[in-house]
C-alpha positions in Angstrom: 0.0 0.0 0.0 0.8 3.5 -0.3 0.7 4.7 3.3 2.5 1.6 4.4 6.0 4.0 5.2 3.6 6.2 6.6 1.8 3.6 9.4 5.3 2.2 9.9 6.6 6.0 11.8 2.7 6.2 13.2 3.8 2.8 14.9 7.2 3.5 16.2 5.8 7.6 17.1 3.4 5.1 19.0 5.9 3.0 21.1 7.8 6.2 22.0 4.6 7.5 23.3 3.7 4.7 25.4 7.6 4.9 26.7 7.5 8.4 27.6 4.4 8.9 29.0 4.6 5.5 31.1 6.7 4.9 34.4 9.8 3.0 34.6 9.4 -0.6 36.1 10.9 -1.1 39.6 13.4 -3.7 37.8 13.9 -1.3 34.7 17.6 -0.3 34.6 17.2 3.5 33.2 19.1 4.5 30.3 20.7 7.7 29.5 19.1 10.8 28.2 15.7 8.0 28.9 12.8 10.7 29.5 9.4 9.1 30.9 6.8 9.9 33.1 9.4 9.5 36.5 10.8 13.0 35.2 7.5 14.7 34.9 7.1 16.6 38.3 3.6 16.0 39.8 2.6 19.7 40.2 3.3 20.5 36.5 -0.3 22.0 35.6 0.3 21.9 32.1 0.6 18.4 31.3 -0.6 16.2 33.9 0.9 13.2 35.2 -2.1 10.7 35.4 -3.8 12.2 32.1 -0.5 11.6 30.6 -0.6 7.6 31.2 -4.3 6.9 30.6 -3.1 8.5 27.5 -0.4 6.2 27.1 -2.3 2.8 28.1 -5.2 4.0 25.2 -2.1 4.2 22.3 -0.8 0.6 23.9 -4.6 -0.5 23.3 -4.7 0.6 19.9 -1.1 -0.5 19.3 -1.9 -4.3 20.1 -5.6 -3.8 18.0 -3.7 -2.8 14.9 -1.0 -5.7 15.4 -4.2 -8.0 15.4 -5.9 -6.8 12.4 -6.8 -9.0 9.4 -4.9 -6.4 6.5 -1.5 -5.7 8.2 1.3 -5.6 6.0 4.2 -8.2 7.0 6.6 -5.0 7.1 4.5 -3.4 9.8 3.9 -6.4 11.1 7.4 -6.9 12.6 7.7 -3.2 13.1 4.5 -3.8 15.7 6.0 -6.5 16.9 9.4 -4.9 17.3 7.8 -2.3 19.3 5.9 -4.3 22.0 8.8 -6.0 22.9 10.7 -2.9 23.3 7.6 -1.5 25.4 7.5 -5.2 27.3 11.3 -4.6 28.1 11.8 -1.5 29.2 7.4 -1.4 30.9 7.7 -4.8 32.6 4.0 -3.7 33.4 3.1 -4.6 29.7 4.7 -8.1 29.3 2.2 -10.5 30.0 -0.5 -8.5 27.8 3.2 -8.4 25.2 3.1 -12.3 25.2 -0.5 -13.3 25.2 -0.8 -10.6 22.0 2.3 -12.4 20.6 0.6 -16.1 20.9 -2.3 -14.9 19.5 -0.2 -13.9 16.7 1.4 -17.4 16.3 -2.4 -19.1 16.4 -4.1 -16.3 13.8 -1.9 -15.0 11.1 -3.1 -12.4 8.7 -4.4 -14.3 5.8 -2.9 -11.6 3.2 0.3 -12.9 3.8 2.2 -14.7 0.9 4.0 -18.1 1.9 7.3 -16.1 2.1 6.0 -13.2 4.3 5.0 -16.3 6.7 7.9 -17.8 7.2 9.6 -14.4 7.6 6.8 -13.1 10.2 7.2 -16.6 11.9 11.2 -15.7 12.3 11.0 -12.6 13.5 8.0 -13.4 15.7 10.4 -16.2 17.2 13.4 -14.2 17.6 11.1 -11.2 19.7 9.7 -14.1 21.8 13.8 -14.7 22.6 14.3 -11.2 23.1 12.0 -11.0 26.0 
């Protein structure tokens, strides 16, 4: 499709969303120049802390809806799936919802996928299932 480069940055705008406006796990080692919600002082009136997350947890929602849809492309298929892992890594909080969207994957594959694109979704869903 024609807006398949497009979706691909929507995704990855999405995962940095869900990063920044999310709090670092308890068992999340932080990373330098890593901004998320932790650095967002409470009493800032302008962007507010908890409106930030619910925020956050909606994109993740619609994040794991589009990497369950029937007409995803395989490239932005494995750029969704990049980016939950990245999101279960570094929000521990988001794994096990990560995995069961994952498995759900390996059960129902898109059926627009050619035989190729299968086998290559199939790899790449197995090496993110290692990478967690």
């Amino acid at each position: 499709s024609d807006n398949d480069g497009v979706r691909t940055h929507a995704i990855k705008f999405m995962e940095m969303v869900v990063l920044t406006q999310t709090h670092r796990g308890p068992t999340s080692a932080p990373k330098p120049n890593d901004f998320c919600l932790d650095d967002v002082p409470l009493s800032l009136k302008l962007a507010r802390p908890r409106k930030l997350e619910e925020e956050a947890r909606r994109v993740f929602d619609e994040l794991v809806k589009y990497h369950g849809s029937a007409h995803i492309s395989s490239a932005n298929l494995m750029t969704c799936m990049g980016s939950l892992t990245n999101i279960a890594k570094l929000r521990p909080e988001f794994l096990s919802k990560v995995i069961t969207t994952l498995e759900m994957l390996h059960a129902n594959l898109p059926p627009t996928l050619a035989k190729s694109q299968v086998s290559s979704v199939r790899k790449h869903l197995k090496n993110q299932l290692l990478a967690l």
